[in-house]
C-alpha positions in Angstrom: -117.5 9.2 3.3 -115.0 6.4 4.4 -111.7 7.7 5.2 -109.8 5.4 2.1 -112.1 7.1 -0.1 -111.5 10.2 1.3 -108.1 10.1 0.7 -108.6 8.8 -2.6 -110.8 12.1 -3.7 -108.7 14.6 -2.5 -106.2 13.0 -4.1 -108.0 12.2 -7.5 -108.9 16.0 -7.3 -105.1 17.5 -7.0 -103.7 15.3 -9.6 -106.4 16.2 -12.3 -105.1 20.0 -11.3 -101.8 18.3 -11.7 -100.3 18.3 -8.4 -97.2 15.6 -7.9 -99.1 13.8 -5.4 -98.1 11.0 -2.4 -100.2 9.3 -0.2 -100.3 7.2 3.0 -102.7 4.5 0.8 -101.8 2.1 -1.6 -101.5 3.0 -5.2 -99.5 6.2 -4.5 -95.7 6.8 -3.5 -95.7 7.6 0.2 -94.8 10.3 1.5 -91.6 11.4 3.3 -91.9 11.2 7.3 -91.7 14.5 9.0 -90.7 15.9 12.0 -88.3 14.2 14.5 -90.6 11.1 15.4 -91.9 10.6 12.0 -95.1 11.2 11.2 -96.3 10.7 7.6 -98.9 13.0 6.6 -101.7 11.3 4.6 -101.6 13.4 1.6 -98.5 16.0 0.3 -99.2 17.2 -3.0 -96.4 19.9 -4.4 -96.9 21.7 -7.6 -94.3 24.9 -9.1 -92.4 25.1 -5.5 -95.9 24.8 -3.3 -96.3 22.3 -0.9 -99.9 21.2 1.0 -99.6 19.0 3.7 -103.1 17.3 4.4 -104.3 15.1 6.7 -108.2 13.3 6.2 -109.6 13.0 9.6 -112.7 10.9 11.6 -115.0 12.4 13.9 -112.9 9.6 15.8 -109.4 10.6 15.4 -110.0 14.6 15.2 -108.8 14.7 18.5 -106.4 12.1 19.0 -104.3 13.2 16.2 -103.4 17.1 17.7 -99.4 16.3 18.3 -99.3 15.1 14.6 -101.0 18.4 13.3 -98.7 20.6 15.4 -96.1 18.7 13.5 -97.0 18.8 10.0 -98.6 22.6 10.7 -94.8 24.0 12.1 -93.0 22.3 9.0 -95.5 24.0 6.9 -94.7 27.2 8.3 -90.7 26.8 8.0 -91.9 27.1 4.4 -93.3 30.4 2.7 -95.5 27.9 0.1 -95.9 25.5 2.1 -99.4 25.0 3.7 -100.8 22.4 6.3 -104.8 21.3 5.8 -107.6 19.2 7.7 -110.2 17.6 5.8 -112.8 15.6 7.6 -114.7 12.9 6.5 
């Protein structure tokens, strides 16, 4: 699956479970950077005080995109609902 679709799904799938959701695609609000360079995660969806941080990823970028996982993975874990997931396409 394309990584704009992707991203569309996941986030089709949260909001019918009605999760607040923001994306990094147009259509949605975007997200809030994070962490002290500014990295926007390309889904956050928060519902009743829980947070997930997700990121779609590519065969291609899997690997490229480590510094930005250890980002949105320790602001994840400065938060006790707060979680931090990889889906890949």
């Amino acid at each position: 699956m394309h990584f704009l679709a992707k991203v569309k799904q996941i986030a089709g799938r949260l909001r019918r479970k009605s999760w607040d959701i923001k994306t990094d695609i147009g259509g949605f609000e975007q997200p809030a950077p994070i962490g002290k360079n500014g990295k926007i995660p390309d889904i956050v969806a928060k519902k009743r005080g829980a947070k997930k941080i997700i990121e779609v990823e590519t065969l291609e970028t899997m690997g490229k995109d480590k510094k930005q996982h250890e980002t949105f993975r320790r602001s994840a874990a400065h938060q006790r609902r707060d979680s931090f997931e990889i889906e890949e396409t």
